[in-house]
TORVO-538054 format. One record per residue (C-alpha): residue number from 1; residue in three letters; z, y, x. Coordinates in Angstrom, 1 decimal. Layout:
N
n_res_Z_Y_X
NUM_ALA_Z_Y_X
...
END
This chain:
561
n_res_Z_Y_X
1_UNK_130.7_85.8_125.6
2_UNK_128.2_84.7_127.9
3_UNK_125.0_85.4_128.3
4_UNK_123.3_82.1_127.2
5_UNK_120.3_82.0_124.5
6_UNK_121.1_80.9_121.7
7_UNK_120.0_77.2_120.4
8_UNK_116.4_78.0_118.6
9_UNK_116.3_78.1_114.7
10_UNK_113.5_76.3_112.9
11_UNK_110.0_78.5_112.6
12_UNK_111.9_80.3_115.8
13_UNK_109.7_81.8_118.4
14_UNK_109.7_81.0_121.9
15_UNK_111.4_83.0_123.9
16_UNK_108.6_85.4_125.6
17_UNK_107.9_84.3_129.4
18_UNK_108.9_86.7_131.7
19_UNK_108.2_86.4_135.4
20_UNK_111.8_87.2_136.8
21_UNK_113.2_83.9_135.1
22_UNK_113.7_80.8_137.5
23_UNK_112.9_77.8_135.5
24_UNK_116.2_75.8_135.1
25_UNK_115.9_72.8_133.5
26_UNK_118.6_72.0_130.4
27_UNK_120.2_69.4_132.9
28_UNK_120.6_72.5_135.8
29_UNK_122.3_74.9_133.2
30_UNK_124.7_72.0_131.6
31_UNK_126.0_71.0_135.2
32_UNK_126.4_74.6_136.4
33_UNK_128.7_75.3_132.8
34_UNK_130.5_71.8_133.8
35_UNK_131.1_73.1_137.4
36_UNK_132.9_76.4_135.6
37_UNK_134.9_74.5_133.2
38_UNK_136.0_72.6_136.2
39_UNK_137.1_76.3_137.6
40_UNK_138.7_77.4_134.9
41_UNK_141.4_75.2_135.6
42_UNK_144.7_76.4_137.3
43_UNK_144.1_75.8_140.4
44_UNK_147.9_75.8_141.4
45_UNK_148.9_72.9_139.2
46_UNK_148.4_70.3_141.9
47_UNK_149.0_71.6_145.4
48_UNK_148.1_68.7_146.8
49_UNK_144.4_68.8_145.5
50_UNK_144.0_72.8_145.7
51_UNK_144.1_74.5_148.8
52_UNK_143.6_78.0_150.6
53_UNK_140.5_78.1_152.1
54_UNK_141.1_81.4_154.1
55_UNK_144.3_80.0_155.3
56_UNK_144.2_78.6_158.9
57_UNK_145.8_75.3_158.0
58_UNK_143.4_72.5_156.9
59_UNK_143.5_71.1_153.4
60_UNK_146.3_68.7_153.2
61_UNK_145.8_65.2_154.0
62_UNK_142.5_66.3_155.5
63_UNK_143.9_67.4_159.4
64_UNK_141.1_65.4_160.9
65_UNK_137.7_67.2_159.8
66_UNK_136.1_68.4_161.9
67_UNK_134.9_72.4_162.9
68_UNK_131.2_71.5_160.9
69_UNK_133.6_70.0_158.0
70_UNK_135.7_72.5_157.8
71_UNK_133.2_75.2_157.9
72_UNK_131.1_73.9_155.0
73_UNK_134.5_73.3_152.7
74_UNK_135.2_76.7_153.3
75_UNK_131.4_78.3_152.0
76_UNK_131.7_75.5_149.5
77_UNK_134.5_77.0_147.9
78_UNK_133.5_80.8_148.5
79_UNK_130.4_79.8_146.5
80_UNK_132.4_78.1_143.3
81_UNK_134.7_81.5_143.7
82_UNK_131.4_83.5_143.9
83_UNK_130.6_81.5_140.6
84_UNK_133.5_82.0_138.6
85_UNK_133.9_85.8_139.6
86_UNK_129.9_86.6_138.4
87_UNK_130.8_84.4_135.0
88_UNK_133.8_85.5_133.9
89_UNK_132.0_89.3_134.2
90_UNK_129.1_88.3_132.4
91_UNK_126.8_90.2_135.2
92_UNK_124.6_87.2_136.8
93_UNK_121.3_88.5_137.5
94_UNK_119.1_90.4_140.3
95_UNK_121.2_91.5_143.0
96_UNK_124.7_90.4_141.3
97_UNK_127.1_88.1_143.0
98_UNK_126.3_84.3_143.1
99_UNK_122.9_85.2_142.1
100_UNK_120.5_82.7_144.5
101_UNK_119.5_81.5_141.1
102_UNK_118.9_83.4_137.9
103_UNK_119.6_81.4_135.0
104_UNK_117.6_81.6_132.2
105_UNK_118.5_84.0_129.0
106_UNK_120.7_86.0_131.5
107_UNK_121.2_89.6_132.4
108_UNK_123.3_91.9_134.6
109_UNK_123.2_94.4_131.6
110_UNK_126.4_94.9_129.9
111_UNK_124.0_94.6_126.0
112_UNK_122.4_90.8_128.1
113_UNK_124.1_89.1_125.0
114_UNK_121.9_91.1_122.5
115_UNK_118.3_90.3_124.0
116_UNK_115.4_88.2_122.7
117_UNK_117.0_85.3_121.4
118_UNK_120.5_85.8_122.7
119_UNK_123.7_84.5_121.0
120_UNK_124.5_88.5_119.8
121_UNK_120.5_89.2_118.8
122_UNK_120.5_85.9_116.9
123_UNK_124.4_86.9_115.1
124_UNK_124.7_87.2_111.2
125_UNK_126.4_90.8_110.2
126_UNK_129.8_90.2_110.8
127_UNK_132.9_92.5_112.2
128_UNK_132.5_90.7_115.4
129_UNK_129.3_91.8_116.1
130_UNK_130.2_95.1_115.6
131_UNK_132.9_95.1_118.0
132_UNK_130.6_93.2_120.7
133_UNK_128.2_96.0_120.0
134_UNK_130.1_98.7_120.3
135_UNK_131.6_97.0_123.6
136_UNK_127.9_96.3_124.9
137_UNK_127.4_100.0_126.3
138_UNK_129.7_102.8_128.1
139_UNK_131.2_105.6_126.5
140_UNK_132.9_104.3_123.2
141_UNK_131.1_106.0_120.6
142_UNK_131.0_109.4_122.3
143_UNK_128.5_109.8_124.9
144_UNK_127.1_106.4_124.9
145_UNK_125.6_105.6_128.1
146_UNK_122.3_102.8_128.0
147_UNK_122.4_102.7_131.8
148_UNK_120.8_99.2_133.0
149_UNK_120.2_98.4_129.3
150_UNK_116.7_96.8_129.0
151_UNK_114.3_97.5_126.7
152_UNK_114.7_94.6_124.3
153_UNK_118.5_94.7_124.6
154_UNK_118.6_98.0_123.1
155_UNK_116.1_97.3_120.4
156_UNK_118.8_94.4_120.2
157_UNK_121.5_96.9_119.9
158_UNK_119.9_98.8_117.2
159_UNK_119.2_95.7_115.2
160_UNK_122.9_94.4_115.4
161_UNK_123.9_98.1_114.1
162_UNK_121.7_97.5_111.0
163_UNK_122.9_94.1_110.6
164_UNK_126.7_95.3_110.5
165_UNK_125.7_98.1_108.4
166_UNK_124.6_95.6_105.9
167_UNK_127.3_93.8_106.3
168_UNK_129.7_96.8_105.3
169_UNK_127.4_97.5_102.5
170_UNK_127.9_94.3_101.1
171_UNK_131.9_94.4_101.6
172_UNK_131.9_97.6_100.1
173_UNK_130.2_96.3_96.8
174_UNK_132.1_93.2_96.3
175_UNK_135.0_95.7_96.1
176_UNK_133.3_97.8_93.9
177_UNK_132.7_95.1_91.7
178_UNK_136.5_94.1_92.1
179_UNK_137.1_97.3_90.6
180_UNK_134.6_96.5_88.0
181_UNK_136.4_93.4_87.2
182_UNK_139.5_94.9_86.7
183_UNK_139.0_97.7_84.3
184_UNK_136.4_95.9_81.4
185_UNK_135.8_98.2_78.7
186_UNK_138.0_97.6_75.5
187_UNK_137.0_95.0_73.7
188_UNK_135.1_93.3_76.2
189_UNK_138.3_91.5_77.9
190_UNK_137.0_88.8_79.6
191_UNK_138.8_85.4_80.8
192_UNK_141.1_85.4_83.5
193_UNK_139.0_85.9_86.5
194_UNK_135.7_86.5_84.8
195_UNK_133.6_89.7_85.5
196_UNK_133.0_92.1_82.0
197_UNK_130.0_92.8_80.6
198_UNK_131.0_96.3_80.4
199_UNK_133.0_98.2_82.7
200_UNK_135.5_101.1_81.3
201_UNK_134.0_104.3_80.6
202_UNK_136.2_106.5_82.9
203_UNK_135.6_103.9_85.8
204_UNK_132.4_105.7_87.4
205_UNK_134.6_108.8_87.4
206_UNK_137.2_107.1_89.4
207_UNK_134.6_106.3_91.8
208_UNK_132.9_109.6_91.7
209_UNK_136.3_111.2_92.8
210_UNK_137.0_108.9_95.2
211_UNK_133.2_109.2_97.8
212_UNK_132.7_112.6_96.7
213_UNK_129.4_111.3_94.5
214_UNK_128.2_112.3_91.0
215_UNK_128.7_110.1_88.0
216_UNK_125.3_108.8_87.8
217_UNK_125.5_107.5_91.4
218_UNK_129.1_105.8_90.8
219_UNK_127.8_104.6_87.6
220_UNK_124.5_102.9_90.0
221_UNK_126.8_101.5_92.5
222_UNK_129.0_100.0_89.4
223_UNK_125.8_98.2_88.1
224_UNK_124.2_97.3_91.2
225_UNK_127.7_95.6_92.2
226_UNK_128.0_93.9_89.0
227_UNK_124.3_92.3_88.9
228_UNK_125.0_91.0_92.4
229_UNK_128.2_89.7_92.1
230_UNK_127.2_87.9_88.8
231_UNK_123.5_87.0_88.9
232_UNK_121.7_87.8_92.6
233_UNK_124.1_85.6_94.8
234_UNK_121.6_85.2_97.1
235_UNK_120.6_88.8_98.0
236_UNK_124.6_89.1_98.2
237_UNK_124.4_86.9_100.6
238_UNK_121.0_88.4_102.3
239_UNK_122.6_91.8_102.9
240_UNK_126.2_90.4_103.9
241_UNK_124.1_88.4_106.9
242_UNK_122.1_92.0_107.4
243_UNK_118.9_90.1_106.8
244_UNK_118.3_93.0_104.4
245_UNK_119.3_95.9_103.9
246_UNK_121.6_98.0_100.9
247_UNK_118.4_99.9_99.8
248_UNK_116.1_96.4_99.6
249_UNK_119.3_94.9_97.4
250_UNK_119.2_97.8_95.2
251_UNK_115.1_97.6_94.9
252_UNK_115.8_94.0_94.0
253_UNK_118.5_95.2_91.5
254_UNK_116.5_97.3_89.6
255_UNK_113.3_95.6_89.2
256_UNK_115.1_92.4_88.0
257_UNK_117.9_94.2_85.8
258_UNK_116.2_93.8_82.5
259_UNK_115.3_90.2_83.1
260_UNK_117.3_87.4_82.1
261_UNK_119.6_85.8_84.3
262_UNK_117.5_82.3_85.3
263_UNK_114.6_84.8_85.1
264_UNK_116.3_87.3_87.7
265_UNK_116.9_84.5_89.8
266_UNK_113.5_82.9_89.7
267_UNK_112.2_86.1_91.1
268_UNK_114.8_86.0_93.7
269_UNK_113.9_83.0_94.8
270_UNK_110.6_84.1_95.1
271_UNK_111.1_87.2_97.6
272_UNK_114.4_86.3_99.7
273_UNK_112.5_84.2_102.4
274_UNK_110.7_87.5_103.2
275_UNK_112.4_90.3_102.2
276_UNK_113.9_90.9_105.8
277_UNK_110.6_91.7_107.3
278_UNK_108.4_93.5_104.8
279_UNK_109.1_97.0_104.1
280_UNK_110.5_98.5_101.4
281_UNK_106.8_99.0_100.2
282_UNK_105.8_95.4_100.6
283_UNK_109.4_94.4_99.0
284_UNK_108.6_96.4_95.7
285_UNK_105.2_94.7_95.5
286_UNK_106.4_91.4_96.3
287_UNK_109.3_91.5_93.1
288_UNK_106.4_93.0_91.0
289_UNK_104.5_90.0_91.5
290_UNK_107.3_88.0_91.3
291_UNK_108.5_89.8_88.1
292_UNK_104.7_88.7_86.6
293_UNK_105.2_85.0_87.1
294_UNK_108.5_84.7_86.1
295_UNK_108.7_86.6_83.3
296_UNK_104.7_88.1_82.5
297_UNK_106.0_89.5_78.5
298_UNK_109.0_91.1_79.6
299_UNK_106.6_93.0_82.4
300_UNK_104.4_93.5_79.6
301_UNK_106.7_95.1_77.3
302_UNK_108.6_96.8_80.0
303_UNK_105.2_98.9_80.7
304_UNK_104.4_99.7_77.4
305_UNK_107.6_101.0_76.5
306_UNK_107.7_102.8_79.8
307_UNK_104.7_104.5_78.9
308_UNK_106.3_106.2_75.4
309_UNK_108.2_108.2_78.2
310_UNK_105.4_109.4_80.1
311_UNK_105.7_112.9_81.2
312_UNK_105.4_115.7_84.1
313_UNK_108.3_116.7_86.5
314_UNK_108.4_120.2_88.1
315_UNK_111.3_120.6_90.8
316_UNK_111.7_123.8_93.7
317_UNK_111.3_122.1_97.2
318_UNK_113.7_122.6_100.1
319_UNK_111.2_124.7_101.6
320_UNK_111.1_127.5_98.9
321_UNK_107.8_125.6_97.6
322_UNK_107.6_123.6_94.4
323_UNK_106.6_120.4_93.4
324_UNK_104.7_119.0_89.9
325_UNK_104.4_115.4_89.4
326_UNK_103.3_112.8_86.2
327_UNK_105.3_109.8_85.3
328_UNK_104.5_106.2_83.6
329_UNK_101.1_107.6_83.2
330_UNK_97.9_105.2_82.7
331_UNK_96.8_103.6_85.9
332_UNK_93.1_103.3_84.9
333_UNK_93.0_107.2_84.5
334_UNK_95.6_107.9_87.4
335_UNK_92.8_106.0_89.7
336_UNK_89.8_108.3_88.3
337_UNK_91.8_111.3_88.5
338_UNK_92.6_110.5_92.2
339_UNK_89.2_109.9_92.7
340_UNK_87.9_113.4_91.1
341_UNK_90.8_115.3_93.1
342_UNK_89.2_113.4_96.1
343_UNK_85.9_114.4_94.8
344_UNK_86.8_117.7_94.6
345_UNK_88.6_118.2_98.0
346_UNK_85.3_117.0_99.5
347_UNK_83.3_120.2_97.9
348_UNK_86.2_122.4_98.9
349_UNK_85.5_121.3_102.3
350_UNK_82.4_121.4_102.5
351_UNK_81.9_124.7_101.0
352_UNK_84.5_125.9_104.2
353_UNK_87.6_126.0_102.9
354_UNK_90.1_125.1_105.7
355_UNK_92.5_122.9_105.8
356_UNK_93.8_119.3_106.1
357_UNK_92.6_116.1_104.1
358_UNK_96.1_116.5_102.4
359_UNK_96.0_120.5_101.9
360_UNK_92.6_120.0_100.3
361_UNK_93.8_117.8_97.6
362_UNK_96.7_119.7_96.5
363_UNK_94.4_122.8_96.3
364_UNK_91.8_120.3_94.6
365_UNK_94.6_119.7_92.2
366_UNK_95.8_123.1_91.2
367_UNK_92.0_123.4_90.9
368_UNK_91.5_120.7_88.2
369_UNK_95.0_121.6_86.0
370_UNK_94.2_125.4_86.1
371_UNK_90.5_125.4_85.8
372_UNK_90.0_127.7_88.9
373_UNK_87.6_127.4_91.7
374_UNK_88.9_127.8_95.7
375_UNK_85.4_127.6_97.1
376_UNK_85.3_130.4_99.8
377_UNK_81.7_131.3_98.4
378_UNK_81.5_129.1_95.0
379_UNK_77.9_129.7_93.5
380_UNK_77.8_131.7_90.3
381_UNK_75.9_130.9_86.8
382_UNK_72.9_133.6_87.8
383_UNK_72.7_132.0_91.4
384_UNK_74.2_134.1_93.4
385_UNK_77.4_133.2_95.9
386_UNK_79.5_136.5_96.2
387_UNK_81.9_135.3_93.3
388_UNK_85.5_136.3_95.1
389_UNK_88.1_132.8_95.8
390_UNK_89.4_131.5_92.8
391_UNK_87.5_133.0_90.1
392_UNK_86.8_130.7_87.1
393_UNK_83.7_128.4_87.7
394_UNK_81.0_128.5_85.0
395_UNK_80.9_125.7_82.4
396_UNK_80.2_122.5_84.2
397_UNK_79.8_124.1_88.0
398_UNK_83.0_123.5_88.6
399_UNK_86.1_120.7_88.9
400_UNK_86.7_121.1_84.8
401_UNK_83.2_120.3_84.8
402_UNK_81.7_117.1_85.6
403_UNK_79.5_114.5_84.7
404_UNK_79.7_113.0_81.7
405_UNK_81.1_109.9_80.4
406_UNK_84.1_110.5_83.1
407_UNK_84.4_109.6_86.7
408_UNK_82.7_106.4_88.4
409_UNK_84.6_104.8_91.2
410_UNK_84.7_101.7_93.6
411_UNK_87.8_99.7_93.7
412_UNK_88.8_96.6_95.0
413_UNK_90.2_94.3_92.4
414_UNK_91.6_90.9_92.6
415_UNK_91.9_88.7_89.7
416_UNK_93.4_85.7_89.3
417_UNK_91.0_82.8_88.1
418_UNK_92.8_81.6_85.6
419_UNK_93.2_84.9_84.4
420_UNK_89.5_85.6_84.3
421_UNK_88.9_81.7_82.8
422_UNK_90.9_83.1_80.1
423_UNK_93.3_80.3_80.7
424_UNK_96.6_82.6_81.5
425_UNK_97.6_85.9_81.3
426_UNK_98.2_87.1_84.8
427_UNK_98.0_90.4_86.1
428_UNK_95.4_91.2_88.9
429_UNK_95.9_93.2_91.8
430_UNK_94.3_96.8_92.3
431_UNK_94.3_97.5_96.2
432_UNK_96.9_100.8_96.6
433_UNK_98.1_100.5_92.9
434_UNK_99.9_97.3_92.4
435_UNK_99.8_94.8_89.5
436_UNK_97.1_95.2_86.8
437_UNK_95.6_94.2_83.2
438_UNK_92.3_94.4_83.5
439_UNK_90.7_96.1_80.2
440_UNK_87.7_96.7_78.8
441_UNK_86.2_98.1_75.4
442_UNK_86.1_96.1_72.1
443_UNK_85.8_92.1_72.6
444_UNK_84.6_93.0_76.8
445_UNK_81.7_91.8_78.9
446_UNK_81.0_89.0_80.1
447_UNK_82.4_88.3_83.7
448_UNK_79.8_86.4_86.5
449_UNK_82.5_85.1_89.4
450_UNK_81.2_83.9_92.8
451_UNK_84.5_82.1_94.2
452_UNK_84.8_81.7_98.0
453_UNK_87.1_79.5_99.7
454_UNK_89.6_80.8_102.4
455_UNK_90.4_78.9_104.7
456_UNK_93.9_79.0_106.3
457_UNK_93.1_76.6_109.1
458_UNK_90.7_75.9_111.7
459_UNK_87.8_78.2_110.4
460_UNK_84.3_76.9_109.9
461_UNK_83.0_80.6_110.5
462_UNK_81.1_80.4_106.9
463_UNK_80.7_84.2_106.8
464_UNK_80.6_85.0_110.7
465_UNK_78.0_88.0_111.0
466_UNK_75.6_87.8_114.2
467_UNK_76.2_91.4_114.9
468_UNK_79.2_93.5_115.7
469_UNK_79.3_94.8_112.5
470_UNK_81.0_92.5_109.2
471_UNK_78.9_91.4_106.3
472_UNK_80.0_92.8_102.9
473_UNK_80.8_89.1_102.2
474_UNK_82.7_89.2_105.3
475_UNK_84.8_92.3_105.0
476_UNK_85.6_91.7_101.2
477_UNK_86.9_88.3_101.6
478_UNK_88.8_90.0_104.9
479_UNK_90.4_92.4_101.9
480_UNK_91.0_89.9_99.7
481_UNK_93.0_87.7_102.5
482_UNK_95.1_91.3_103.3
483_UNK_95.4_93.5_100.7
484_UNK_97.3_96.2_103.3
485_UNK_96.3_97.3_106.8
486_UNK_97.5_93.8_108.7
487_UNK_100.6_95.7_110.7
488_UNK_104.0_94.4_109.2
489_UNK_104.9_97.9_108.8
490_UNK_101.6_99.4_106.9
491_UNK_100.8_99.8_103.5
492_UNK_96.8_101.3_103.8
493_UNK_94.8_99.5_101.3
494_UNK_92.1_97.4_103.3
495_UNK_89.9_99.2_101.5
496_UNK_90.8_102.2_103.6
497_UNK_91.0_100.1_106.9
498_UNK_89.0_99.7_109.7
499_UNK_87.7_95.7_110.0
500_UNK_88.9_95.3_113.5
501_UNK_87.8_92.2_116.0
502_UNK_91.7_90.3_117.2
503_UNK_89.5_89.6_119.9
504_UNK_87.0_92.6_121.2
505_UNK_83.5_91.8_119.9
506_UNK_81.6_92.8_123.5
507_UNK_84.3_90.5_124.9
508_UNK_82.7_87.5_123.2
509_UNK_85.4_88.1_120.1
510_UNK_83.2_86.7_117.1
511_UNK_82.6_89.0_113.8
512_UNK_84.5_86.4_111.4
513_UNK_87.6_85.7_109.5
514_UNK_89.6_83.8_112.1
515_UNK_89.1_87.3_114.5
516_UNK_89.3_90.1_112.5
517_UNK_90.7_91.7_109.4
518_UNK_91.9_95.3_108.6
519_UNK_93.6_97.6_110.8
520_UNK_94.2_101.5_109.4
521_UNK_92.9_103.7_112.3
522_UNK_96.5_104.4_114.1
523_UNK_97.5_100.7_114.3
524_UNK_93.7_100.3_115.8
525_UNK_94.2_102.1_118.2
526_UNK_98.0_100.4_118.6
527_UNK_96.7_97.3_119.2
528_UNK_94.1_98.3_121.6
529_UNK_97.5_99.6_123.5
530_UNK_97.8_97.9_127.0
531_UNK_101.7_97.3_126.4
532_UNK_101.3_96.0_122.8
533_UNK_99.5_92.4_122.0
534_UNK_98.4_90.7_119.0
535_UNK_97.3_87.0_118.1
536_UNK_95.8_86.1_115.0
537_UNK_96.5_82.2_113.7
538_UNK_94.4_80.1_112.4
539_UNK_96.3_80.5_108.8
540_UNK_95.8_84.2_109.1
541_UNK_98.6_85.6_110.5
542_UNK_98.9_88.6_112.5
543_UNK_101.4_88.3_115.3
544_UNK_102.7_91.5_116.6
545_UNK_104.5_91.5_120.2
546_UNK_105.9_95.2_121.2
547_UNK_106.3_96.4_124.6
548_UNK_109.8_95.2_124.6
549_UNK_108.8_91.5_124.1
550_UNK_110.0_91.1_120.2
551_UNK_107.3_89.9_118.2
552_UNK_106.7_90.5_114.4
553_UNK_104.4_88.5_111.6
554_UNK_102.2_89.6_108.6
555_UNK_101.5_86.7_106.6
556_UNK_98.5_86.9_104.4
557_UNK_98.8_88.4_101.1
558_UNK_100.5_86.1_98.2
559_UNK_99.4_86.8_95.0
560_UNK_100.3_85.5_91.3
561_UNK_99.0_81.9_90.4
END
């Protein structure tokens, strides 16, 4: 194949400008293919209009040119050889053969085919792509050699890999669910060519003995097979094209298996057009959502009945350690417990205990479940501080202590106003904890909302603070407009973000919506990376563009209507 970019999709972005490209215009590149058609020709089917230019007899018919003539016949062809020769490699670049003039979207790499925008980088999972792949770099699988592969090819490369992954995921489910077809449950025959609504008992342990997997995981792959084939066609059809991947199906799979079937769909609908680029974190919070407009009782119910199996894991660790964890437990008292273990860590620290933010908390933990104290020198009922490490804390000193009327905390939380008009019955959003009811005791308060319009164009700089530093106004709304740190790969509530200028502030970057928003502390510093670049639009997306020129978008947060 060669190495010509690939015709632009809608929503596309440009290819990025690089300074080593000659700007050929469409005409150039469609006359220079023409020429090599022209080539590709036999060139011994007519003698009389083919000739040998390196043969000392003139071309036939054509004894009278002159030396001049004859000479710049004999270049002329060399060149159209020189031509064919660097085409039919695929290696036209920098230093190649026939390379007076590099052509745009080209590259002497044998990967050229997979870089930005490229016919190969731009492929749907297919078998083909596997093979050009697997073709694109020396060594055959064993040894592999990226020699003279650029940057973006080999991201390329790895992106084509996990698109043909994909794609054998999804080949290998329809089969599954072949196999789910063919051996229905008795009693639950259905018509010739229809899929069963329950598949044979001893099925999953056909499967289990065949990839060497437990029952439960055959039985998973049974029912994650069966709700594609039947109800998600289009996330079928996502993973076979590798614009997700087997894990995202299976998230979408088990969020939507209780729904009903226009219901499952509905939230498809609703999370397919983004479910490529948003992490698996950002995928489960985007069906949530979806799940709460589509179908807000079933999410209701599901929760509720959820919560009748609420309990506490234990497990041993790889390491030799061991792990204890609570599950379907309240989210109103999992936030104020998170906040007291935070609480907690704090004293640890700064009564001297040592160790990291995370090490704290576990021992903050332990702390709060066994009543113990870890404070190097934790003070005693009489006043004095030689009470040895973890010795119980007098009544109220300690982390079983506390004020009371329980734990006070700050949280962002974002309510829809139709929700808060009492006109519909739509979850909020709780920054870090997903989809929420809001409650409050007996009949509730009465709730005084100041709404704020964000703008997603031009900005009219409403909230813009004079100084460096954002206006409460300014960072909440900032918050509001991203829920997560703005990387397309982050999940920090904004809450915990930095507000970061797109534009420097003492390089005239203003202190306003349309140039800032929040940034955890490592993708801060990212940004501020020489090699890395980001552009904020008008409607409030982030544009990330890497060092290897492939650029990435996080769109403002959607929320329930």
């Amino acid at each position: 194949m060669t190495s010509v970019p690939a015709p632009a999709g809608p929503g596309r972005d440009d290819d990025p400008a690089r300074p080593d490209r000659d700007p050929a215009t469409a005409a150039d590149r469609e006359a220079w293919l023409d020429r090599l058609c022209e080539l590709d020709d036999d060139p011994f089917d007519d003698p009389q209009e083919y000739w040998d230019p390196e043969s000392c007899a003139p071309p036939p018919g054509e004894d009278e040119l002159t030396a001049a003539e004859l000479a710049e016949v004999r270049a002329a062809a060399a060149d159209e050889m020189l031509a064919l020769d660097a085409a039919s490699t695929g290696r036209r670049g920098p230093g190649q053969a026939g390379s007076a003039r590099v052509f745009p979207g080209e590259s002497a790499s044998r990967a050229g085919g997979f870089g930005v925008g490229m016919d190969w980088d731009v492929m749907p999972g297919c078998g083909q792509l596997a093979l050009a792949a697997d073709a694109a770099v020396e060594g055959g699988g064993r040894g592999d050699s990226f020699n003279g592969v650029a940057d973006h090819e080999l991201v390329g490369l790895v992106c084509a890999w996990d698109r043909v992954e994909a794609h054998a995921a999804a080949r290998k489910l329809a089969a599954v669910a072949e196999v789910f077809r063919r051996h229905p449950e008795d009693g639950f025959e259905p018509e010739p060519g229809q899929m069963p609504g329950v598949v044979h008992e001893f099925t999953r342990d056909q499967l289990a003995l065949a990839l060497g997997e437990s029952r439960a995981a055959a039985d998973w792959l049974l029912t994650v097979a069966w709700h594609l084939a039947i109800r998600l066609g289009g996330t079928l059809e996502a993973l076979r094209d590798g614009i997700i991947t087997r894990p995202k199906a299976e998230l979408i799979v088990r969020l939507t298996q209780y729904l009903e079937d226009d219901e499952a769909a509905a939230v498809e609908a609703k999370v397919l057009d983004r479910a490529g680029r948003l992490t698996p974190g950002g995928l489960r919070s985007a069906v949530a959502r979806a799940v709460m407009e589509a179908a807000p009782g079933k999410a209701r119910e599901r929760r509720e009945t959820a919560a009748r199996f609420a309990r506490v894991e234990r497990w041993a660790e790889d390491s030799g350690n061991a792990a204890l964890m609570g599950r379907e437990l309240p989210p109103d008292e999992v936030l104020a417990a998170d906040q007291r273990i935070c609480w907690w860590a704090g004293e640890l620290k700064a009564a001297g205990l040592e160790g990291g933010l995370d090490e704290l908390r576990a021992r903050a933990f332990l702390d709060l479940v066994l009543g113990t104290d870890s404070r190097p020198r934790a003070p005693q009922a009489d006043g004095t501080t030689d009470r040895p490490p973890g010795a119980a804390p007098s009544p109220g000193a300690g982390p079983a202590g506390g004020a009371a009327g329980g734990f006070a905390g700050q949280v962002t939380l974002t309510v829809p106003l139709g929700t808060a008009a009492g006109l519909a019955d739509r979850p909020g959003e709780l920054a870090g904890h997903g989809t929420w009811w809001l409650r409050t005791p007996g009949p509730g308060p009465d709730l005084i909302i100041a709404i704020d319009r964000i703008t997603t164009q031009d900005c009219d700089h409403r909230f813009e603070s004079r100084g460096h530093d954002p206006g409460v106004r300014l960072r909440h709304l900032a918050q509001v407009r991203h829920a997560t740190c703005t990387s397309p790969v982050c999940r920090r509530p904004a809450s915990r973000c930095d507000f970061e200028h797109n534009t420097p502030y003492d390089a005239g970057g203003r202190s306003c919506l349309c140039n800032g928003g929040p940034k955890c502390r490592h993708d801060h510093r990212l940004k501020q990376h020489p090699r890395w670049k980001v552009d904020q639009l008008p409607d409030g997306t982030f544009r990330w563009t890497t060092p290897a020129g492939r650029s990435y978008d996080t769109e403002p947060t959607r929320y329930p209507i």
